[in-house]
C-alpha positions, 0 to 999 in steps of 0.5 A: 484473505483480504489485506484490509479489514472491511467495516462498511466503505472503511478500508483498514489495511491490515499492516497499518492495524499490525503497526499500531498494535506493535506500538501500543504493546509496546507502550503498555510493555514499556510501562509495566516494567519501567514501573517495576524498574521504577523509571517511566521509558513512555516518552523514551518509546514515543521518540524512538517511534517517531523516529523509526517512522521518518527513517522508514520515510526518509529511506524510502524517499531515497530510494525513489528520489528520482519520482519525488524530486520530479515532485518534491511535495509528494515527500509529504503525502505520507498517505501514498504508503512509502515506506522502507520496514527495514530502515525503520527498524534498524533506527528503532534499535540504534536510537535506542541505544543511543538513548540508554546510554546516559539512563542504564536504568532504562535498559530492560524495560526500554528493551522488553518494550521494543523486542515485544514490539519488535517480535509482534511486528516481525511475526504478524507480517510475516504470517500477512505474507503466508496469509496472501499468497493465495489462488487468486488469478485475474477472474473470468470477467468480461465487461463493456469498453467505453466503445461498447464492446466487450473485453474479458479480463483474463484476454490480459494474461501474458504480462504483467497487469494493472487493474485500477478499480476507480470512480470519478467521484473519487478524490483519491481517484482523481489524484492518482489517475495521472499518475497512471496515465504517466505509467501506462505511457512509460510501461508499454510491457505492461497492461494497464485497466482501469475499471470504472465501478457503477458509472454511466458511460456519459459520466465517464467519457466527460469526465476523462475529457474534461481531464484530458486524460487519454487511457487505454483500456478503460472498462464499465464494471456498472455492478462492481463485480470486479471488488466483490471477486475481491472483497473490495468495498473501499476506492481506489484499489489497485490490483497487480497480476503477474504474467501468468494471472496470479495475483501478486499484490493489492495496494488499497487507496492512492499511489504516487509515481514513486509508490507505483514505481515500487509496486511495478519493479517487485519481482513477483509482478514483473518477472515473466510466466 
């Protein structure tokens, strides 16, 4: 199973549709019985939101706040997907209590509202979890360097992997590729590839040129066969193998250094075969 939901170049990744889902359900729980209790809790739901998602950003940030103080605007970009679950759920439950103190009338509908939401969130990322631990290995591919010589993907295996697929048309791409680049420099135990989907050669040297970007390991996937192993429309896509081949994690669209340095540190990505 893939971890997006693929409409045409749009990307959806299924844990954004999970948390929009656990919201609304609990917007129309909240509802239905604030109504019978005869207390409206829909403003009460917005707020306890919002704050759970700034403490599941803000407890992430504290946790890499080596990469964001190194580039503090990046707090902002909350796009890159830095966020603790964890903290944001113990902050939906306290504030809550906070809340129903001064309205104990409140209490259920607010509660029904939030363990439904809650309960949806829990199991759907769990059965996310089960639903990805697949076979997938790095594929028996082998594809043109810029030099023209020919490199196979699974030549990769003994450690840890980073397969980038990307395109130099791409901002997301642009933005993310020093990032990498900084990666690639710091983390010599582990691969790094980046393969270029559907582009000339030409293109592709002058645009690393032209960025100064100095790469290891950059591949010519011209008929993108890389995204249809892996059901991979949207760009950028980030694949991470462990040291055996097993695929251990997709991260689909831009990372920062702290997002990276998150993928890079997880267990099942860089402890040995």
């Amino acid at each position: 199973m893939t971890s997006t939901l693929q409409i045409g170049q749009l990307a959806l990744p299924y844990p954004v549709l999970l948390l929009v889902g656990s919201v609304v359900l609990a917007i129309v729980v909240g509802k239905l019985a604030g109504r019978r209790a005869g207390v409206d809790v829909e403003s009460l739901i917005y707020r306890i939101v919002l704050v759970a998602l700034v403490s599941a950003r803000l407890g992430f940030v504290w946790q890499y706040r080596k990469a964001y103080l190194a580039s503090p605007l990046d707090i902002l970009e909350i796009y890159d997907g830095g966020w603790d679950a964890t903290i944001g759920m113990v902050a939906t439950w306290i504030y809550a209590l906070i809340l129903i103190r001064p309205v104990p009338t409140s209490r259920r509908p607010l509660f029904a509202a939030i363990g439904v939401g809650s309960a949806l969130w829990i199991a759907g990322s769990f059965a996310l979890l089960i639903s990805q631990r697949d076979d997938a290995v790095l594929p028996d591919i082998v594809l043109p360097a810029l030099d023209g010589s020919p490199t196979g993907l699974a030549s990769f295996k003994g450690r840890p992997t980073v397969v980038n697929l990307w395109a130099t048309w791409c901002p997301p791409c642009q933005r993310e590729m020093p990032v990498l680049q900084r990666a690639q420099s710091d983390h010599p135990e582990f691969n790094f590839v980046f393969t270029n989907q559907a582009e000339a050669v030409e293109t592709v040297r002058q645009y690393l040129a032209r960025h100064r970007l100095e790469l290891g390991n950059v591949l010519l996937d011209t008929t993108g066969l890389i995204g249809k192993q892996f059901k991979q429309s949207a760009l950028p896509v980030t694949l991470f193998f462990d040291a055996s081949g097993r695929l251990t994690g997709t991260r689909i669209g831009e990372l920062s250094h702290a997002t990276l340095a998150e993928r890079l540190a997880a267990p099942a990505f860089s402890s040995p075969p």
